[in-house]
DRENVEXKOL-276568 format. One record per residue (C-alpha): residue number from 1; chain; x, y negated, z negated. Coordinates in Angstrom, 2 decimals. Layout:
<pts>
> i|ch|px|py|pz
> NUM|A|X|Y|Z
...
</pts>
This chain:
<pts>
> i|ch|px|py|pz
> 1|A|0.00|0.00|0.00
> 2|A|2.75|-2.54|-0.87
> 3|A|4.47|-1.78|2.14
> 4|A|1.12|-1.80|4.23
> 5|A|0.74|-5.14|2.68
> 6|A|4.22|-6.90|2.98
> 7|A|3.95|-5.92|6.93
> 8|A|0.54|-7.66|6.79
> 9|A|2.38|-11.05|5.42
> 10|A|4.96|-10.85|8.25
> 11|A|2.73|-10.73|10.98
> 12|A|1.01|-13.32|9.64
> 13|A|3.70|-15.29|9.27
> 14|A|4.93|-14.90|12.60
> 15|A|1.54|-15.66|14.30
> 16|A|1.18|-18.41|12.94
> 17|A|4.93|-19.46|13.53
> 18|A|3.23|-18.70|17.17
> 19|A|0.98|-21.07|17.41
> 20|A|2.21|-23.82|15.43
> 21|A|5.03|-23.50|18.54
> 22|A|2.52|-23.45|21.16
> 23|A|0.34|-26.44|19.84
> 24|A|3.31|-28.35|19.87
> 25|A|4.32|-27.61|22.97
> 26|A|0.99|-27.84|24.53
> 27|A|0.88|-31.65|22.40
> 28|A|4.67|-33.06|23.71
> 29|A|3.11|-35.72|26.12
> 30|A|4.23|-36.11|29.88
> 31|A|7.60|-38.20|30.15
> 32|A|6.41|-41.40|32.15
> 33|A|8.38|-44.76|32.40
> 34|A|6.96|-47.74|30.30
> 35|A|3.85|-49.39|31.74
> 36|A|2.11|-52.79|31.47
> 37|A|-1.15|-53.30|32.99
> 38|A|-5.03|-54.35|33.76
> 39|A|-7.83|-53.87|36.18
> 40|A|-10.83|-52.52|36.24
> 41|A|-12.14|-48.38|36.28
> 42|A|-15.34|-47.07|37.74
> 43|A|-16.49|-43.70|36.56
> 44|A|-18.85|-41.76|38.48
> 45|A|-20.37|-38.22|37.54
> 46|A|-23.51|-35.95|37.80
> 47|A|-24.38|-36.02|34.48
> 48|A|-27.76|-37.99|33.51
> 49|A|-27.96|-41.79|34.10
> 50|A|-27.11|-43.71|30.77
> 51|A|-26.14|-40.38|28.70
> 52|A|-23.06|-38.42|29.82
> 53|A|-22.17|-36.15|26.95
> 54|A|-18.68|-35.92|27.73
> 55|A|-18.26|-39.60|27.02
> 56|A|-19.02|-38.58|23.58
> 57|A|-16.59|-35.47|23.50
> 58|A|-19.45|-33.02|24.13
> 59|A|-20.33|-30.55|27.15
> 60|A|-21.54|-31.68|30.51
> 61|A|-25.28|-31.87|31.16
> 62|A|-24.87|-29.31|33.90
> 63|A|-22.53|-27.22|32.89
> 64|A|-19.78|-28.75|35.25
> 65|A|-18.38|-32.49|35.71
> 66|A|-18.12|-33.31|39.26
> 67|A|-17.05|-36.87|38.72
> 68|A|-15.01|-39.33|40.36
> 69|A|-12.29|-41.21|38.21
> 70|A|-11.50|-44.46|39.96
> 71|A|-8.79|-47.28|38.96
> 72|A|-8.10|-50.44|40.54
> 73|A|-4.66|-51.88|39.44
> 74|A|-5.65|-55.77|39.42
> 75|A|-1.72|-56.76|37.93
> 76|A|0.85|-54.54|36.49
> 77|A|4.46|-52.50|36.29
> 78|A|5.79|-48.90|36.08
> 79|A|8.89|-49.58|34.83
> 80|A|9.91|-52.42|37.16
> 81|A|8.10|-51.01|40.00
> 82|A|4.87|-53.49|40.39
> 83|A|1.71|-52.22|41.27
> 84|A|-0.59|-55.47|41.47
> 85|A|-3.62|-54.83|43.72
> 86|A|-3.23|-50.72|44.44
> 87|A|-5.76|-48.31|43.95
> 88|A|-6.22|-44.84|42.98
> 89|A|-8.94|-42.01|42.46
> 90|A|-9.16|-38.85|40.58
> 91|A|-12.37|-36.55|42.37
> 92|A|-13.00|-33.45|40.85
> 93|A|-14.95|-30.58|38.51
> 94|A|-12.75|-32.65|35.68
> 95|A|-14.47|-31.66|32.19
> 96|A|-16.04|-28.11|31.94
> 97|A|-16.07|-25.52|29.51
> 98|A|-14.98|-22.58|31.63
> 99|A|-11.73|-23.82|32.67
> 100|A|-11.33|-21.73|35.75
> 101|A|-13.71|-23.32|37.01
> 102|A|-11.60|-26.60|37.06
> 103|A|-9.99|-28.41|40.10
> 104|A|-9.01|-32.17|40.79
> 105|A|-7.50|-34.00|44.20
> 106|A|-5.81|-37.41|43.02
> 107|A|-6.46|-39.78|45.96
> 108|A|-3.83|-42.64|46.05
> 109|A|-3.96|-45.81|48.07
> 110|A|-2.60|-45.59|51.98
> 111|A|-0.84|-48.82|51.17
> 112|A|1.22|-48.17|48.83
> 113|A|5.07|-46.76|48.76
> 114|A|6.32|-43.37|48.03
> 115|A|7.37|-44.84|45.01
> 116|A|3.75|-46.31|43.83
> 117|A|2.23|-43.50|44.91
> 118|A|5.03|-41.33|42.71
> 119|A|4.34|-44.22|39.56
> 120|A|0.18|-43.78|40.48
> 121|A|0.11|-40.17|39.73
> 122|A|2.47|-40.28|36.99
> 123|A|-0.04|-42.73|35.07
> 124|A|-3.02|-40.38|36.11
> 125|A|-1.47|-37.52|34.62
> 126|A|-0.29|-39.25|31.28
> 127|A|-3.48|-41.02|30.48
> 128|A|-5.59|-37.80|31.32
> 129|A|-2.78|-35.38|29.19
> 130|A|-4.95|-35.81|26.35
> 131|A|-7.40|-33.50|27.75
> 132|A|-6.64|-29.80|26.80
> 133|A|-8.86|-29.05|30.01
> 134|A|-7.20|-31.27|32.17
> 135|A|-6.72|-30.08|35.87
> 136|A|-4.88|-32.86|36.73
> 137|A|-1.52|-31.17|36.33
> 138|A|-1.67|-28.80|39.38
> 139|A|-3.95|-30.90|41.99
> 140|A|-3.47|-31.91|45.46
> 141|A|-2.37|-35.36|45.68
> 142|A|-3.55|-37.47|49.28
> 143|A|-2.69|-40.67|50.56
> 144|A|-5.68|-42.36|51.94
> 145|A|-7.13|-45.77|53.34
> 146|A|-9.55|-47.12|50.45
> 147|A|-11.58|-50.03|49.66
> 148|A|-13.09|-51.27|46.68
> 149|A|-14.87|-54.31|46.58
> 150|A|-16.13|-56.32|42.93
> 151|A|-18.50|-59.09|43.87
> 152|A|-18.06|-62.54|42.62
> 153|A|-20.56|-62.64|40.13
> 154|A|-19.09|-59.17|38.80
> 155|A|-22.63|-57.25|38.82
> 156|A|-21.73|-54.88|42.13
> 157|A|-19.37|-52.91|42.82
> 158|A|-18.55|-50.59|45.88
> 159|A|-15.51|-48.17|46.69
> 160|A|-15.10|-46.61|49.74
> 161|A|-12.81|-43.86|51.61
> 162|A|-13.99|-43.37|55.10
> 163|A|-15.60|-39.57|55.35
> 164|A|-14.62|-38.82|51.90
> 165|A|-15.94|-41.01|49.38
> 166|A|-18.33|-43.43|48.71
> 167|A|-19.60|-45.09|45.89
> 168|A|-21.57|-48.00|44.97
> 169|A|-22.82|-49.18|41.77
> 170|A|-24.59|-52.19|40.06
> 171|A|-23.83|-54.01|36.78
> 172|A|-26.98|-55.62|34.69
> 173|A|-25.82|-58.73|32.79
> 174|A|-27.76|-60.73|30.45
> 175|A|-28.06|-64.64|30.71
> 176|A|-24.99|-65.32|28.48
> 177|A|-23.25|-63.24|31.80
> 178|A|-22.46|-60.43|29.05
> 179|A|-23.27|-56.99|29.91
> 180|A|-27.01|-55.69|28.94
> 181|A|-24.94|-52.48|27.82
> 182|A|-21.77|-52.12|25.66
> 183|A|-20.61|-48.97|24.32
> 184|A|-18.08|-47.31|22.22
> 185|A|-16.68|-44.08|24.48
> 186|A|-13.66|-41.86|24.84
> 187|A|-12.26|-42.55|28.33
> 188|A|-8.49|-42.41|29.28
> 189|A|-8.67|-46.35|30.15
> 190|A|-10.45|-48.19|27.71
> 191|A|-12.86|-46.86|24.69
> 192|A|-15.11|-49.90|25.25
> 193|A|-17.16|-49.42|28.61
> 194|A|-20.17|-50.42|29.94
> 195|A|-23.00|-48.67|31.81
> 196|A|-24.15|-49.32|35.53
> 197|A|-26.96|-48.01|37.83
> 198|A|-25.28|-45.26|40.20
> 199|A|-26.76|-46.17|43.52
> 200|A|-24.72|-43.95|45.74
> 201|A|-22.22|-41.28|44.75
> 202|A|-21.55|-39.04|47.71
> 203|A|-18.20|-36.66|48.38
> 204|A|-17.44|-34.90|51.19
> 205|A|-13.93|-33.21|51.57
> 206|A|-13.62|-30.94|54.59
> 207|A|-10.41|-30.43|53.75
> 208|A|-11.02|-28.56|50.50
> 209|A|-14.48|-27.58|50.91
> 210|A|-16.32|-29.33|48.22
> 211|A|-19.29|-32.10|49.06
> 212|A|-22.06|-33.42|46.74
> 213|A|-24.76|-36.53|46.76
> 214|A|-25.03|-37.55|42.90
> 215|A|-26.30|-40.77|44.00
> 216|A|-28.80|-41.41|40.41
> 217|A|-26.35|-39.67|38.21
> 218|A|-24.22|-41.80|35.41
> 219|A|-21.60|-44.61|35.78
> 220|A|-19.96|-47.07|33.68
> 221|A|-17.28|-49.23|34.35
> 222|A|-14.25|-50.58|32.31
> 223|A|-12.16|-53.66|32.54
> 224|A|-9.17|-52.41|30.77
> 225|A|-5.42|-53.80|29.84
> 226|A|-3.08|-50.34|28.76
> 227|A|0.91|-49.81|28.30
> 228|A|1.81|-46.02|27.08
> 229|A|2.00|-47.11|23.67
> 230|A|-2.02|-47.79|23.37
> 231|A|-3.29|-44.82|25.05
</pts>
């Protein structure tokens, strides 16, 4: 019995020497350079208008996430590499509890260098790490013409990449010019965002084989300002 017992300590011991190793491995964040900067995210999924779970760390409404993860760099640096006015999109089943059933495709702006596109997916990666579920790690990663377009009164918003992507969504502000809605949300940009009617969400990737029309499902936007030491 004592010896039946003593064996029962060691293996203890050394499973949880085991995972105390892998947590900590699975926790060491990506290396990225330093980063300044601010713009503004649109977030697109199929979850129900006003009320995506995730948002709130819980489980998709439908079981899957198939969202689109858009940033628009208004001013900023990776390292000393600027980035002022380049975009990028993350498109993909991005939160879901069966992770086999995850995939992502980061999309990066046509316009910029190999460099910004290198620094664009870095940043995607590193604000996203957080996310034990996270495909981001092993997706495709496409250079592509996009436009996104913020009107001047800051109430629409449309991005577009032509045959892929398209999105367009509407901001309600109240008289002061605040937003009607302000909530408190985890989001890899900013944990203050803001809800908006999704009037068209529609994905089509021939390339991959994966379409949808969400157009009606959730949105919110964020107007953000991050470095790597406040994410």
């Amino acid at each position: 019995m004592r010896k039946t017992f003593r064996g029962a300590i060691v293996v203890l011991s050394l499973f949880c020497t085991v995972c105390l190793l892998s947590s900590d491995q699975r926790s060491q964040p990506l290396a990225v350079e330093n980063f300044n900067f601010e713009g503004t995210a649109l977030f697109q999924c199929q979850c129900t208008a006003y009320a995506c779970p995730c948002q709130k760390n819980g489980a998709p409404n439908h079981g899957t996430c198939e969202a689109a993860d858009f940033v628009h760099i208004a001013s900023g640096r990776y390292g000393k590499l600027r980035l002022d006015g380049l975009n990028a999109v993350v498109v993909g089943n991005l939160v879901d509890t069966n992770s086999a059933r995850l995939y992502a495709v980061i999309y990066v702006d046509e316009k910029a260098t190999s460099a910004q596109r290198d620094a664009l997916v870095a940043i995607l990666q590193f604000l996203n790490g957080s996310y034990e579920t996270s495909p981001l790690k092993a997706s495709q990663v496409r250079a592509v013409p996009m436009e996104f377009r913020e009107s001047s009164d800051k109430t629409l918003y449309d991005l577009n990449i032509p045959g892929i992507l398209e999105e367009e969504a509407v901001l309600h502000r109240e008289a002061s010019g605040n937003p009607v809605s302000t909530v408190t949300a985890m989001d890899a940009w900013s944990n203050t965002e803001h809800y908006l009617d999704n009037v068209i969400y529609k994905y089509h990737d021939a390339d991959i084989h994966r379409e949808w029309d969400h157009s009606g499902g959730y949105a919110n936007i964020k107007v953000f300002s991050s470095n790597e030491s406040n994410v």
